[in-house]
BADRENZA-217322 format. One line per field, with one value per atom (N, C-alpha, C): residue number from 1; residue in one letter; atom name; x, y, z. Coordinates in steps of 0.2 Angstrom, whole numbers, plus 5000, padded with zeros to 4 digits. Each point is the difference from the previous one (the first is absolute). Layout:
REM residues N
seq = (NUM|...)
type = (A|...)
atom = (CA|...)
east = (X|...)
north = (Y|...)
up = (Z|...)
This chain:
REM residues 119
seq = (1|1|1|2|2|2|3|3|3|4|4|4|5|5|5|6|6|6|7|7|7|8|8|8|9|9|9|10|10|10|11|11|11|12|12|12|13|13|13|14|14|14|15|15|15|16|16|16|17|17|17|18|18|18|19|19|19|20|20|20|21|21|21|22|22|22|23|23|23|24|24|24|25|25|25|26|26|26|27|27|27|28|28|28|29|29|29|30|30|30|31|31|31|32|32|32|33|33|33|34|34|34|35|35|35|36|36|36|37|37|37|38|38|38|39|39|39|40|40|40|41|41|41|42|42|42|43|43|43|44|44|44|45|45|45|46|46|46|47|47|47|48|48|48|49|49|49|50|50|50|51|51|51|52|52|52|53|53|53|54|54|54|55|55|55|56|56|56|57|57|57|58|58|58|59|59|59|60|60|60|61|61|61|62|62|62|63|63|63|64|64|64|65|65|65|66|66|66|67|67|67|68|68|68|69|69|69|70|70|70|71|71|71|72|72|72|73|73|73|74|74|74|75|75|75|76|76|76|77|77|77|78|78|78|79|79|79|80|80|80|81|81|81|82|82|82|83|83|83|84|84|84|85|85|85|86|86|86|87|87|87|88|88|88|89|89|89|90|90|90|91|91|91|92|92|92|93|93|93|94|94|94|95|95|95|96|96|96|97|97|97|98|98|98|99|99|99|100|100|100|101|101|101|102|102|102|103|103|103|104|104|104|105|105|105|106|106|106|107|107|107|108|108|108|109|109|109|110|110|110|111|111|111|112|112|112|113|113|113|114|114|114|115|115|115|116|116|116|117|117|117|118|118|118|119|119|119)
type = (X|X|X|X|X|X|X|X|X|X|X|X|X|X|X|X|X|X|X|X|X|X|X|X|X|X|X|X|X|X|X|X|X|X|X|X|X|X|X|X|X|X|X|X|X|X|X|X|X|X|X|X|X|X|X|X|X|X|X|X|X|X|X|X|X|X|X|X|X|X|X|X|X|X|X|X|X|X|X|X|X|X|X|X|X|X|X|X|X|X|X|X|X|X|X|X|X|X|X|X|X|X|X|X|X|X|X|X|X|X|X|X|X|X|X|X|X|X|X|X|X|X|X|X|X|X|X|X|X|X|X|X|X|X|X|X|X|X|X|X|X|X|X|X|X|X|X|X|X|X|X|X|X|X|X|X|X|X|X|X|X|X|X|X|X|X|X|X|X|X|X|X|X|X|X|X|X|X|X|X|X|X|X|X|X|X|X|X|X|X|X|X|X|X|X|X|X|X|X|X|X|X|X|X|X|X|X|X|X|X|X|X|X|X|X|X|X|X|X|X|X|X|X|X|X|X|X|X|X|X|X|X|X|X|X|X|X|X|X|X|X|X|X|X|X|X|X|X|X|X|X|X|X|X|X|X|X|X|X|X|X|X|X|X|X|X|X|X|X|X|X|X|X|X|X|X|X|X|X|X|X|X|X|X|X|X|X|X|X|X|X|X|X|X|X|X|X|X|X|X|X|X|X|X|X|X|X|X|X|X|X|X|X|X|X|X|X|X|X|X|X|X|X|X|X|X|X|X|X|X|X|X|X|X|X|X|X|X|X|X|X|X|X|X|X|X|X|X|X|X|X|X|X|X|X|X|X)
atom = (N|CA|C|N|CA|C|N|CA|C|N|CA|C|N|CA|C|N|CA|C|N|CA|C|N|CA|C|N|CA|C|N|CA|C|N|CA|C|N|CA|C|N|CA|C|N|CA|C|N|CA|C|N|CA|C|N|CA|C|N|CA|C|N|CA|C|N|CA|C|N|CA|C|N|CA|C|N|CA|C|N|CA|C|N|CA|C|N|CA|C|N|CA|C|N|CA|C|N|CA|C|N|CA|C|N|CA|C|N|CA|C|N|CA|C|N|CA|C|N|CA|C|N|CA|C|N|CA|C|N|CA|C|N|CA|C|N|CA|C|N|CA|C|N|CA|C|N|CA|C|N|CA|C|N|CA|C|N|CA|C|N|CA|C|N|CA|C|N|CA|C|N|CA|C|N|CA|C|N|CA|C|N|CA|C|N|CA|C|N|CA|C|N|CA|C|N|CA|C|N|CA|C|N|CA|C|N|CA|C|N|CA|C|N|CA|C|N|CA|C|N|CA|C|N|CA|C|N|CA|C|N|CA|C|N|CA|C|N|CA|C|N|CA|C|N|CA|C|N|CA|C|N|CA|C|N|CA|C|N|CA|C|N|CA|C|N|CA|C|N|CA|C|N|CA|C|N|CA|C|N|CA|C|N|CA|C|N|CA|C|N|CA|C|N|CA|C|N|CA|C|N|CA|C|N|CA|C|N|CA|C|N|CA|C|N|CA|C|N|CA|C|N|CA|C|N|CA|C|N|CA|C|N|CA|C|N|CA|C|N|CA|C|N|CA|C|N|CA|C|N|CA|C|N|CA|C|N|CA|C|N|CA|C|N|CA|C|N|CA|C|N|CA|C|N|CA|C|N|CA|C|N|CA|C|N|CA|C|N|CA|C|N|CA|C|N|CA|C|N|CA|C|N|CA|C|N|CA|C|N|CA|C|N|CA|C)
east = (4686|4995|5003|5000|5000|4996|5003|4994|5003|4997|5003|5000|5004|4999|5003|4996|4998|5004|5004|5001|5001|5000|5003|4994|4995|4993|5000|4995|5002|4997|5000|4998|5005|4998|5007|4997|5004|4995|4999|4998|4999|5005|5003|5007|5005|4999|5003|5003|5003|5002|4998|4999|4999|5005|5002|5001|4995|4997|4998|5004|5001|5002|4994|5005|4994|5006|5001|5005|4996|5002|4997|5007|4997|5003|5000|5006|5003|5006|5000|5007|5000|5006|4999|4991|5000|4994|5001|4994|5004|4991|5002|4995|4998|4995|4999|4995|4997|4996|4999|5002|4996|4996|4994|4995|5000|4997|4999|4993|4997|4992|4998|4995|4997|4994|4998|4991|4999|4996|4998|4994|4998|4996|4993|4994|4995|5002|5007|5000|5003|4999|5004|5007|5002|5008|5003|5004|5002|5007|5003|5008|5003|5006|5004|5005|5002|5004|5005|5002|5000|5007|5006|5006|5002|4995|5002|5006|5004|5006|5001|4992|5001|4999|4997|4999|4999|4996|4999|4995|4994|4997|4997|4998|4996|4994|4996|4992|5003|4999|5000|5000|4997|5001|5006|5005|5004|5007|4998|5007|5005|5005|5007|5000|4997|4999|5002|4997|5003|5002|5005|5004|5001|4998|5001|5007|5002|5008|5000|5005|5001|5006|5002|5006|5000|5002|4999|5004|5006|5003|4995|4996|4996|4995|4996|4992|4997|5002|4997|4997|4996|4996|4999|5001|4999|4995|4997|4998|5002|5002|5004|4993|5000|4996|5000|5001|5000|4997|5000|4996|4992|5000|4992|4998|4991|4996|4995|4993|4997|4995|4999|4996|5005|5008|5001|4999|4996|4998|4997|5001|4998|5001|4999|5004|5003|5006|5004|5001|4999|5003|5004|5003|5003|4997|5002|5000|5005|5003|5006|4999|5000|5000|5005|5003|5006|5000|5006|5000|5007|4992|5007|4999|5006|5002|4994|4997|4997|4992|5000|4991|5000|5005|4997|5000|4997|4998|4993|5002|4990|5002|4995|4999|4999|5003|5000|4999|4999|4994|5004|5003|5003|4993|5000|4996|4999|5002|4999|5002|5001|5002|4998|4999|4994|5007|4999|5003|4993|5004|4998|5003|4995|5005|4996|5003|4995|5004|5000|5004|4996)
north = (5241|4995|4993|4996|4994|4994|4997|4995|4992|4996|4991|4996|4996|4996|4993|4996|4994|4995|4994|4996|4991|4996|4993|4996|5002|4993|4996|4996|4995|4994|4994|4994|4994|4997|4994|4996|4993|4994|5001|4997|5000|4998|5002|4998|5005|5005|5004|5006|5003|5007|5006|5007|5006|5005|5003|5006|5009|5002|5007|5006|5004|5005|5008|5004|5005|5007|5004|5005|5008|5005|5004|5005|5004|5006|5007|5003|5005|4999|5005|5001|5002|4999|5004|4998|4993|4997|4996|4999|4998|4994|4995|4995|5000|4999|4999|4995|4997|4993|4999|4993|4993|4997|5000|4998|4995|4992|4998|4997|5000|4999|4994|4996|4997|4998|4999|4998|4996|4996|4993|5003|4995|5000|4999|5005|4999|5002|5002|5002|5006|5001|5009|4999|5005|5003|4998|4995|5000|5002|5002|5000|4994|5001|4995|5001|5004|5003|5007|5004|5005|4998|5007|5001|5008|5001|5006|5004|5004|5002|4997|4996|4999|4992|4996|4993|4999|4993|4997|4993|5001|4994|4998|4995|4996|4996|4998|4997|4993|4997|4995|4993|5002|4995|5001|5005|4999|5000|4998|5003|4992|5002|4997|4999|5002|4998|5006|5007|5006|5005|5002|5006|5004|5008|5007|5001|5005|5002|5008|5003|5004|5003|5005|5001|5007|5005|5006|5005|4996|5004|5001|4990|5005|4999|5004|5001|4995|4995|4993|4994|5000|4995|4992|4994|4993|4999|4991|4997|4994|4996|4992|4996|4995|4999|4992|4994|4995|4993|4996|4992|5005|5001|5003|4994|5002|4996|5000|4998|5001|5007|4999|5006|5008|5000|5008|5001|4999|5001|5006|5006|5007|5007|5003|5006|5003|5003|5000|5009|5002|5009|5003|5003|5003|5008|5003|5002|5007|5004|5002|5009|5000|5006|5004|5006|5003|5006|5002|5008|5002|5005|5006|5006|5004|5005|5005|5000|5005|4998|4993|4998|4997|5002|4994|4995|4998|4991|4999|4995|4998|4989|4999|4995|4998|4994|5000|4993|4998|4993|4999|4994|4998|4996|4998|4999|4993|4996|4991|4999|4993|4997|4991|4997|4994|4993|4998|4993|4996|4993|4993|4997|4995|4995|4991|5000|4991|4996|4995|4993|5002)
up = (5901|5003|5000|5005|5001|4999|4995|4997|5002|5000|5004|4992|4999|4995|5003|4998|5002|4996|5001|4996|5002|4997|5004|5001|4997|5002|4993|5002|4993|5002|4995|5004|5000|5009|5003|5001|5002|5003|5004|5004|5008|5003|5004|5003|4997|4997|4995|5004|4996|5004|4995|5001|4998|5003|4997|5004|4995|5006|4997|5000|4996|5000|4999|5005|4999|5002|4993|5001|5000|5002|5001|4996|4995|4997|5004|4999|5003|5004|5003|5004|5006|5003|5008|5004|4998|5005|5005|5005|5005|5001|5000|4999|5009|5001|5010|5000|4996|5003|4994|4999|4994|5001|4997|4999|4992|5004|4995|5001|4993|5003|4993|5002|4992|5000|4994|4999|4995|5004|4994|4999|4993|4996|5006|5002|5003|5008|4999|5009|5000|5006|5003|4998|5002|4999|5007|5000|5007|5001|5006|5003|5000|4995|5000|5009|4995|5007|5000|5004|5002|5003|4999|5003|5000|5008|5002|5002|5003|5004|5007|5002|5006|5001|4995|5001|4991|5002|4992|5004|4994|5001|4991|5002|4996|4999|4997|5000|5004|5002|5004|4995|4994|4993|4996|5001|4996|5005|5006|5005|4999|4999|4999|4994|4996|4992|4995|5001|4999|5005|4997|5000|4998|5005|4996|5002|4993|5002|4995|4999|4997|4999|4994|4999|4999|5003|5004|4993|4997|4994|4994|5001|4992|5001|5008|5001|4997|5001|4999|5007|4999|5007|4997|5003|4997|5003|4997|5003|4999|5003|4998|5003|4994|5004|4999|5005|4999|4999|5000|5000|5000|4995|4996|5000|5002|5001|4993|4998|4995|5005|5004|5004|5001|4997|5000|4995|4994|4994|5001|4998|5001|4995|5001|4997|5005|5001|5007|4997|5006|4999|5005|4998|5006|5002|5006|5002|5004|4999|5004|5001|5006|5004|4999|4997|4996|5001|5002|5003|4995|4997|4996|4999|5001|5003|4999|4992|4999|5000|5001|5002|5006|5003|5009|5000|5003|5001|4999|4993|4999|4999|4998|4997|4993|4997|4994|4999|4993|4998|4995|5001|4992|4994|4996|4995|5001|5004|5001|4996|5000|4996|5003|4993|5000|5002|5006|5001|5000|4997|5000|5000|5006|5004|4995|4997|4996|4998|4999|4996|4995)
């Protein structure tokens, strides 16, 4: 079974940097979309942003600011995330669509993890 584990939130100033980590256990996986999603206190779960086979986009609030990356040897997906505002203040999750051998391709949820952004 494939499980996602989350790591990298925390609390920065504003103007701060984070990076997320979010690694996925097993072998011989083949990750095919990154999703990264977050939700503040009293709002919906929104799309941070997404890195398909075929493009990559982002919420419009955090474009030039973060970037998804990944490292294919340790089934490891990022999120850098830059000059953090008080407004990324969230629980940030990921998300990663993963094909393997003997379960296919499903969707997977890592467990969040709580960024704050404050002086």
């Amino acid at each position: 079974q494939v499980q996602l584990a989350e790591s990298g939130g925390g609390l920065v100033q504003p103007g701060g940097s984070l990076r997320l980590s979010c690694a996925a256990s097993g072998s011989a996986l083949i990750i095919n979309i990154i999703s990264w999603y977050r939700q503040a206190p009293g709002k919906q779960r929104e799309l941070v942003g997404r890195v398909t086979p075929y493009n990559t986009n982002y919420a419009d609030s955090v474009k030039g600011r973060f970037t998804i990356s990944r490292d294919n040897a340790k089934n490891t997906a990022y999120l850098q995330m830059n000059s953090l505002k008080v407004e990324d203040t969230a629980v940030y999750y990921c998300n990663l669509n993963i094909y393997e051998r003997t379960l296919g391709s499903k969707d997977y949820w890592g467990q969040g993890t709580q960024v704050t952004v404050s002086s």
